[in-house]
C-alpha positions in Angstrom: -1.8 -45.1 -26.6 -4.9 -46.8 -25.0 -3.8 -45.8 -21.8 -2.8 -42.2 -22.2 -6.7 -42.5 -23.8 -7.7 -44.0 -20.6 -6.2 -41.8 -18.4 -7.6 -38.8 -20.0 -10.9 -40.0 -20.6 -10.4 -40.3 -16.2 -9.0 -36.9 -15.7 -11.8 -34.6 -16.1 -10.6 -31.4 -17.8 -12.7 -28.1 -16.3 -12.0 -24.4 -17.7 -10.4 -23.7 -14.4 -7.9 -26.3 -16.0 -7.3 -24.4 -19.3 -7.3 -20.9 -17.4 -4.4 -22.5 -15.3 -2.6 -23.5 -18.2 -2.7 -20.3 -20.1 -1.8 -18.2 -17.0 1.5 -20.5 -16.5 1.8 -20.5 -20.5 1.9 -16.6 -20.5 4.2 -16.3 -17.4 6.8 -18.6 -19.3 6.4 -16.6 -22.2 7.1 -13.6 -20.3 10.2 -14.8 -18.4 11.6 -16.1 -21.9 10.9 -12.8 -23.4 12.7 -11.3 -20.4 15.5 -13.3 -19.8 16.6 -13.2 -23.8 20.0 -11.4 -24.6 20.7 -11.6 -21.0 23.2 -13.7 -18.5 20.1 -15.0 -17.3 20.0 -17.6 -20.1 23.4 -19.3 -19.1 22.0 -19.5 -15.6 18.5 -21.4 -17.2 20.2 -23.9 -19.1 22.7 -24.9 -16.1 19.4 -25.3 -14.3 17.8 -27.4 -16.6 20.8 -29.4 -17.0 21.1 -29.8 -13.1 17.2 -31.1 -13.1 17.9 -33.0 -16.1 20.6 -34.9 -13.8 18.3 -35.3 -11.1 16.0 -36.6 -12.9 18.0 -39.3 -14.1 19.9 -40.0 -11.2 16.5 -41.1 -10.0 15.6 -43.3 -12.8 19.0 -44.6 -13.1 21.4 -45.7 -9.5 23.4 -43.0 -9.6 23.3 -42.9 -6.1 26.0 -40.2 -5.9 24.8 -37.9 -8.2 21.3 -37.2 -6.6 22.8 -36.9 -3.4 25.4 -34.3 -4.4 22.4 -31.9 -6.9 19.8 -32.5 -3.4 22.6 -31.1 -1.0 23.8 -28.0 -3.5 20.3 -27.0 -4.5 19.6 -25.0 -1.5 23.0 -23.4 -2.1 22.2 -22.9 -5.3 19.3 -20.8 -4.9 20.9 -18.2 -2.5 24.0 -18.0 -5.0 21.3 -17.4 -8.0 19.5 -14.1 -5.8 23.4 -13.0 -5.2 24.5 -13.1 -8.6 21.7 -12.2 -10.8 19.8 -9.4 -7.8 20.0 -7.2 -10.9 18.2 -9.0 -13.1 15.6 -10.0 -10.4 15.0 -6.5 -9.7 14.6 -5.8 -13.6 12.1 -8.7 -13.7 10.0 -7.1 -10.9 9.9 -4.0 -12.2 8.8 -5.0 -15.8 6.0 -7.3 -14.7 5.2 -3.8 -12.1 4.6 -2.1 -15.9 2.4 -4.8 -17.2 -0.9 -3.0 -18.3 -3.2 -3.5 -15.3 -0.7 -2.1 -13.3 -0.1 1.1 -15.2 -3.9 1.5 -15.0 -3.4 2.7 -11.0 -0.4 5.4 -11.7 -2.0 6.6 -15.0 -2.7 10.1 -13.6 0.8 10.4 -11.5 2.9 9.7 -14.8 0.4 12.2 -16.5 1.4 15.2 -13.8 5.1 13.5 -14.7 4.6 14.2 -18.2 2.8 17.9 -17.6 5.6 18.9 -15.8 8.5 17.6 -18.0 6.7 19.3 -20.6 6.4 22.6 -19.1 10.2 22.5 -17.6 11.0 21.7 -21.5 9.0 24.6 -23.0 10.4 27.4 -20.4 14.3 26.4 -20.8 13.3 26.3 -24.7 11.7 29.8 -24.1 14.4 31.4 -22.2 17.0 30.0 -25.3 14.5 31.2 -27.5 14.7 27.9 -29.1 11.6 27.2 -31.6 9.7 24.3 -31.1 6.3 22.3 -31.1 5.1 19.9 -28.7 2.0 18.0 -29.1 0.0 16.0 -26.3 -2.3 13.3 -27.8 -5.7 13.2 -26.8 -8.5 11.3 -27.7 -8.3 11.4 -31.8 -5.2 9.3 -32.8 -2.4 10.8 -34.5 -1.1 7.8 -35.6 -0.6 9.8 -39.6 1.5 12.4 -38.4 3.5 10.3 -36.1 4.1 8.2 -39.1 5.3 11.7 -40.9 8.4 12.2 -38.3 11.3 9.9 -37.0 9.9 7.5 -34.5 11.9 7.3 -30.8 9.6 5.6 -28.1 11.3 6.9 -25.2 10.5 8.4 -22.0 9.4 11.9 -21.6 12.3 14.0 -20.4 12.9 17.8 -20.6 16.9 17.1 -21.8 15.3 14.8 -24.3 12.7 17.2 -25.5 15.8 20.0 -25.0 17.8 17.8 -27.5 15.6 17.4 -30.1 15.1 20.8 -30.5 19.1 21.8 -30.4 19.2 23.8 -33.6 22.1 21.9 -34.3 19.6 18.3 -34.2 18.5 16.7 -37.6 15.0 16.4 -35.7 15.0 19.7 -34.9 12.2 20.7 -37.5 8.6 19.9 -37.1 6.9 18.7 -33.9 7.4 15.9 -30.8 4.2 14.4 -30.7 3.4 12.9 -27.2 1.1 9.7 -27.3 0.6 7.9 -23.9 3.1 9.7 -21.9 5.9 8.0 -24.0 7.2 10.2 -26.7 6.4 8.7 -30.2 8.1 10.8 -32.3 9.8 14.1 -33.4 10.0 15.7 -36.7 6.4 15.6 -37.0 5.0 17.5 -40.0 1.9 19.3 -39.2 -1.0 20.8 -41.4 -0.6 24.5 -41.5 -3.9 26.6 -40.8 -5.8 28.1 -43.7 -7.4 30.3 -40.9 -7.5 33.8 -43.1 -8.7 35.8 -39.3 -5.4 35.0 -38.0 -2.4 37.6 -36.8 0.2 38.6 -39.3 2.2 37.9 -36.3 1.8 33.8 -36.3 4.6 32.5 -37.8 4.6 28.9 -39.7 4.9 27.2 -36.1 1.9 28.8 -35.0 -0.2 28.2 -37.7 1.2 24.3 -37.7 -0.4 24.0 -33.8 -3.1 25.2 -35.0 -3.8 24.0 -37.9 -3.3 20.4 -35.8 -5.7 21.5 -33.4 -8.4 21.8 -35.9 -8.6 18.7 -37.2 -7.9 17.1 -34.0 -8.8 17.7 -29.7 -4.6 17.5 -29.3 -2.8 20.5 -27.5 -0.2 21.7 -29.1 2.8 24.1 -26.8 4.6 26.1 -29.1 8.0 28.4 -28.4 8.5 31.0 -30.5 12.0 31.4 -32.0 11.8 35.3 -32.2 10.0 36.4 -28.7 10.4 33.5 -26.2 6.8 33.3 -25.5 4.9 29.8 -25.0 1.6 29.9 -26.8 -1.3 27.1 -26.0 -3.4 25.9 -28.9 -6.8 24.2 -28.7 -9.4 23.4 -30.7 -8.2 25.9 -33.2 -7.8 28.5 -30.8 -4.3 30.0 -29.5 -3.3 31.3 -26.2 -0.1 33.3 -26.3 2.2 34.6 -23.7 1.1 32.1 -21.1 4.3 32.1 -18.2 5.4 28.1 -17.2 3.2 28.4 -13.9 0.1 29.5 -16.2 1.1 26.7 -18.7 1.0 23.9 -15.7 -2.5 25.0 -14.5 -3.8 24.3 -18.2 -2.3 21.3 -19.1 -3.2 20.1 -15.9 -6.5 20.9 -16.0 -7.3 20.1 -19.7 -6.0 16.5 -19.2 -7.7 16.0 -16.1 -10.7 17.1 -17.7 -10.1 15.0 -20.5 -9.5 11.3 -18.4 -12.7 12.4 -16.4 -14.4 12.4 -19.5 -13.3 8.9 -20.4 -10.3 9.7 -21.9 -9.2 5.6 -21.1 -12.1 4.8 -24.0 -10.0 6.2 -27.1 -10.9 5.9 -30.4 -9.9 2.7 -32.3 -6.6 3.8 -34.4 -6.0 3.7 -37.8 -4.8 0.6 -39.8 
């Protein structure tokens, strides 16, 4: 015990030291989380077995087994990048989402999500399918997400198509897009109390906006009876817009928005 004292007492221990450690500690962490349910874990443990061997083939004379791990190790490793090239490309292209990389391709999944959107709302419009779709902004909706079924999926147009499939127990109420991920679908929203408002606004309608006025979200809305995609912002409804006039909004109302430090979003909701 006196020497392991010693010995550190002799090591000097910097905070380059500790920021070393906890950038290897978080990389393990990672690759544990990663390789966890997969194949992958087999090929770990023969490897640590294999070291474990090594190891002890140099402690102890077992002359044969550390010459027999030294000359397969090289094989080893090319037979591992065969095998398991699936998993190595899965591994690159989850550390590729890690946050400060999503922080460059922000705006290119944005026009992604804009125009899954829009292709969503004009095959909805020409089925004259009903729906609501609602793009997050700066003012969390974390309570109506909570309201609906939650999915955490990718924004697609056959997954937004789906959902609204009269035929789908999530057909009624809203998709509510947070992040360009979609965090849920059978949203309830609060209706409007506007009295000013057309006769001709129908309970999806006054849901949009009714969301819009308690919140900067925009909220697309197909109407079941005409076909027509309708805008709503700030408590305010554009109707009849085409899927080419739709684009330019969205577009420009989210660019607007991440120009006005839309990255610095309200703390959400416990």
């Amino acid at each position: 015990m006196d020497a392991i004292a010693a010995y550190v007492r002799r090591v000097p221990v910097t905070w380059w030291d500790l920021l070393d450690i906890l950038v290897v500690a978080i990389a393990l962490y990672e690759f544990m989380k990663l390789i966890r349910g997969t194949r992958a874990v087999q090929m770990a443990l023969g490897s640590a077995i294999l070291i474990a061997l090594f190891l002890l083939s140099r402690w102890v004379p077992l002359q044969t087994v550390n010459w027999l791990i030294r000359n397969m190790f090289g094989y080893v490793v090319f037979a591992a990048i065969v095998i398991f090239q699936s998993d190595i490309r899965r591994a690159l292209a989850y550390f590729g989402q890690a946050p400060f990389f999503r922080y460059f391709s922000r705006i290119d999944r944005g026009d992604d999500t804009i125009e899954e959107v829009v292709v969503a709302a004009s095959a909805l419009a020409d089925r004259r399918i009903g729906a609501i779709i609602v793009l997050e902004r700066a003012i969390g909706l974390r309570n109506y997400i909570e309201s609906g079924i939650p999915l955490e999926a990718i924004v697609t147009h056959d997954l937004i198509l789906a959902v609204f499939q009269t035929a789908s127990p999530l057909h009624d109420g809203a998709v509510v897009i947070q992040e360009d991920r979609i965090a849920a679908a059978a949203c309830f929203l609060p209706l409007t109390v506007n009295p000013q408002l057309s006769r001709e606004l129908g309970t999806r309608h006054r849901a949009a906006i009714g969301l819009t006025e308690e919140t900067d979200a925009l909220a697309i809305v197909v109407s079941e009876e005409t076909g027509k995609i309708s805008l709503a912002l700030d408590g305010q409804i554009e109707r009849g817009l085409d899927p080419g006039a739709l684009r330019s909004r969205l577009k420009a109302l989210m660019t607007q928005f991440r120009e006005a430090g839309g990255a610095r979003r309200r703390p959400r909701e416990l």
